[in-house]
N, C-alpha and C positions, 0 to 999 in steps of 0.2 A: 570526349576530351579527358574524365578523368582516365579511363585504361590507358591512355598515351602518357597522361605525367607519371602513371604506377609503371609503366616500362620506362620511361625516362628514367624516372627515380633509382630502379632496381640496376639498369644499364649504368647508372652514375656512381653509385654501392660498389658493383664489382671491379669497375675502372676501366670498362670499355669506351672505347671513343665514340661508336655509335653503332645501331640496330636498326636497319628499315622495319618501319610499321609490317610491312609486308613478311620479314621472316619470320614473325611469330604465326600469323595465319599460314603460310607452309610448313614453317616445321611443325605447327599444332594437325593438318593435316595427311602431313608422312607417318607423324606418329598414332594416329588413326589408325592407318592403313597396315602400320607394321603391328597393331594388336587387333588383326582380322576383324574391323569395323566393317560391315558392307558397304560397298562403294555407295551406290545410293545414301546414304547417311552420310557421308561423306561431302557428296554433291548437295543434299539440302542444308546441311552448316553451313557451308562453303556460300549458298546460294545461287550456282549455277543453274542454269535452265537445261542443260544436256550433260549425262553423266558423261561421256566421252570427252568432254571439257577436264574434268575430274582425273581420269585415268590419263589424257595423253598430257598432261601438266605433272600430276604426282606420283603415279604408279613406277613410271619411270626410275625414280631416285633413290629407292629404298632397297638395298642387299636384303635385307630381312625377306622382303616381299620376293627377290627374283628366287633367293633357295630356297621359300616355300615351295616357289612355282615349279623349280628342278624336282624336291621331293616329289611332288603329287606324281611329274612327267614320269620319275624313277618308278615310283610305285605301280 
């Protein structure tokens, strides 16, 4: 309960009308991934039981992540 009033509070600061609980646990997870976290780490803050859970929910969403992935292809 208190990390929901400290996002309530900060969401109320800025003068947003509101934040699901839930975009902070994904955006705290894309930004993982866009500073080359391994997925596994990923998956165990997250607490999912299968990284594929992991990867087909967030991998997805991050430009950061997909022109890593052209890089390496390029290279």
């Amino acid at each position: 309960m208190q990390v929901f009033n400290a996002i309530k509070g900060c969401i109320e600061e800025i003068g947003q009308l509101s934040l699901p609980n839930h975009s902070t646990r994904h955006t705290h997870t894309v930004m993982l991934l866009d500073a080359c976290a391994d997925m596994n780490f990923g998956q165990e803050r997250l607490g999912y039981g299968f990284m594929k859970i992991t990867s087909d929910v967030y991998a997805h969403v991050s430009n950061k992540i997909a022109a890593r992935s052209i890089d390496k292809f390029d290279e």
